[in-house]
C-alpha positions, 0 to 999 in steps of 0.5 A, spaced: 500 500 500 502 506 497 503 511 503 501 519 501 501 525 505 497 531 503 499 537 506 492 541 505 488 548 507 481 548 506 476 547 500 482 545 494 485 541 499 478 537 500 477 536 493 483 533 491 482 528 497 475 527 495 478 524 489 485 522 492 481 517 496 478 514 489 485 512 485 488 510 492 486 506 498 484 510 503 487 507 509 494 509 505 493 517 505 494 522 511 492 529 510 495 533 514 492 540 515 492 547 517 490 550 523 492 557 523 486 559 521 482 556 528 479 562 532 473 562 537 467 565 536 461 565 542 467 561 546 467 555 541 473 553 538 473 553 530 477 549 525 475 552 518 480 547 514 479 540 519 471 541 518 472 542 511 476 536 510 472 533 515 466 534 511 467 533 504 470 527 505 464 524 509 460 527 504 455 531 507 459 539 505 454 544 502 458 543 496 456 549 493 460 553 497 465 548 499 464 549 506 460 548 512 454 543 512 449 541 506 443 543 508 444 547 514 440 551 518 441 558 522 436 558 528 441 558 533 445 564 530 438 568 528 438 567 535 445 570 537 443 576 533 437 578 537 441 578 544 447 582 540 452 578 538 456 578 532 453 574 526 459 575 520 462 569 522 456 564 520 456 558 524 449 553 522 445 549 526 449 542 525 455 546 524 454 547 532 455 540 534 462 540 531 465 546 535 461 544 541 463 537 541 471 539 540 471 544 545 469 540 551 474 535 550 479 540 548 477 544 554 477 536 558 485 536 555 485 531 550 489 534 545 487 537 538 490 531 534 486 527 539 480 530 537 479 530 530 481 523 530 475 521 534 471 526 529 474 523 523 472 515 526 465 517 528 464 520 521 466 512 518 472 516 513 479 511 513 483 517 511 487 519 517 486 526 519 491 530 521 492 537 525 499 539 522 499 542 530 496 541 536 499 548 539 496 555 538 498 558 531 494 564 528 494 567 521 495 575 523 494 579 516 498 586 516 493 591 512 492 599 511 489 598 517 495 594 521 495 587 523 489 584 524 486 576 525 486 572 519 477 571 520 477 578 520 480 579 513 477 573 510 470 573 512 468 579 516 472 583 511 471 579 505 479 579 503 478 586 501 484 589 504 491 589 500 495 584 505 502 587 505 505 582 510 503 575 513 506 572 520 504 566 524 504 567 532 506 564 536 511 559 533 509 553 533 511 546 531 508 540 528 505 534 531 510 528 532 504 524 528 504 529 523 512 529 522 512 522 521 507 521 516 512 525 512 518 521 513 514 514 511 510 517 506 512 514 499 509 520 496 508 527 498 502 531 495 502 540 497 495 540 495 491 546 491 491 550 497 493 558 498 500 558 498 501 563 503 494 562 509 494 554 507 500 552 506 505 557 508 502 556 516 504 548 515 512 551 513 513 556 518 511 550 524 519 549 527 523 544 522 517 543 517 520 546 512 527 543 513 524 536 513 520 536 506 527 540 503 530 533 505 524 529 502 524 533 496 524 528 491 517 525 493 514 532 493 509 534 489 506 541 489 499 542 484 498 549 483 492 553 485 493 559 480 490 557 473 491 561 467 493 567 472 487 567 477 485 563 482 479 558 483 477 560 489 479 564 495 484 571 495 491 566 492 492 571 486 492 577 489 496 576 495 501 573 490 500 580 487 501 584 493 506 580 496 511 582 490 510 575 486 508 573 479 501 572 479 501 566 475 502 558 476 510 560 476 510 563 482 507 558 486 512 554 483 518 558 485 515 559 492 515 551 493 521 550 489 526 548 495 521 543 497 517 540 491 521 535 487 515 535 482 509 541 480 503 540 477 500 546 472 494 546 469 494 545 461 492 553 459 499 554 463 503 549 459 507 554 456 509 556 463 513 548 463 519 550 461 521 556 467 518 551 471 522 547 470 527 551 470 527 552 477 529 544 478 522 541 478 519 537 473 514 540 470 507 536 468 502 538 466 494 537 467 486 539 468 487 541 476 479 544 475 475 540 480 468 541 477 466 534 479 468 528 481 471 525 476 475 531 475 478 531 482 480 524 481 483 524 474 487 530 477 489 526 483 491 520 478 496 526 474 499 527 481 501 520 483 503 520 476 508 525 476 510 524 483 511 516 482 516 519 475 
């Protein structure tokens, strides 16, 4: 059984293993996954990218939006508006459980990594999902404004403001489990994610970096930029506004001290030659997840290129 760990933000990572899970055996795949866009709202603890990988694999995420509960209700927050609370970050009905459930048992001092385990098993998926951290790390985004939390860029400002610099506080280090999952996979993914609020997070948490320069021929990076724009999310511009390229090239030139292999988009083809400039093979691919036969042709070229 193939090993694969797949270093995963949110919605792109999501479907990438949506469609992981139907070339491969699951029990084989890890996915190791952003925390530093956790916050607390109404004194629960919320993990975006887990949920989101968590849902979407059980098959029960809103898929039009990508994240959240299909079929969601809002009862609950209608109710928190009446009292006065802030309603822009939008927990629904189901969704509630979930925060609830993690927050009792995180406040009980089971671990992060402990948790989502036990979601993960009472959701039936053979996937193993991982916390990249099971200390605090939090997203902070340097505006016009100043530095502010990344929720507050993201949903409450709708991604508005330039981003003219990003840190990750407190310093943070991967979780022993996530670590080994990187040393014995035979084939490691960075999934279509935001290179710089998904991704980057998992690199700055202490030796992350250092230990996928070590394994870098078993690394394959997929790009999230296509034809100069992103499928979802603020990646473009963020590359713009943090002075790279805003193409599948400068993505690859970020991955390029980790990544052995990079996966572009067949409208980016023209870019295989500068990519492999860099010291990584190029191969390219149709990277839109529009369905799933898409999300698991996709996964099939990403073995492909990492097993060359």
């Amino acid at each position: 059984m193939r090993r694969i760990a797949v270093l995963c933000g949110g919605v792109g990572a999501a479907r990438f293993l949506s469609g992981l899970v139907h070339v491969v055996d699951p029990s084989g795949v890890t996915a190791i996954v952003n925390v530093a866009d956790d916050d607390e709202f109404h004194g629960l603890h919320v993990s975006p990218d887990i949920d989101t990988v968590l849902y979407t694999l059980a098959g029960v995420v809103d898929e039009t939006q990508g994240w959240g509960r299909r079929d969601e209700t809002f009862h609950a927050q209608e109710e928190l508006a009446r009292f006065g609370e802030d309603s822009w970050f939008r927990l629904g009905d189901r969704d509630l459980a979930t925060h609830i459930h993690r927050t009792r048992l995180l406040r009980s001092g089971a671990s992060l990594t402990d948790v989502v385990e036990g979601m993960r098993t009472a959701l039936g998926l053979r996937v193993r999902i991982l916390p990249a951290s099971d200390e605090p790390q939090r997203t902070m985004v340097r505006t016009a404004d100043g530095w502010i939390a990344f929720q507050d860029y993201f949903v409450k400002r709708r991604t508005a403001d330039e981003v003219r610099e990003l840190r990750f506080e407190p310093a943070a280090a991967p979780t022993i489990h996530a670590r080994s999952a990187i040393d014995d996979a035979d084939v490691v993914v960075i999934a279509p994610s935001n290179p710089f609020v998904s991704i980057g997070p998992i690199l700055a948490l202490a030796g992350m970096r250092d230990a996928l320069a070590a394994a870098r021929a078993k690394v394959v990076a997929v790009s999230p930029i296509v034809g100069g724009a992103a499928i979802k999310g603020p990646a473009a511009a963020m590359l713009g506004a943090l002075g790279h390229e805003v193409s599948a090239l400068g993505v690859a030139r970020i991955y390029a001290d980790v990544a052995g292999a990079f996966v572009l988009d067949e409208q980016d083809r023209d870019l295989a030659p500068a990519v492999e400039a860099l010291g990584l093979r190029a191969r390219t691919a149709a990277t839109i997840m529009r369905d799933a036969a898409s999300r698991s042709a996709l996964a099939r070229a990403v073995i492909d290129a990492a097993s060359e």
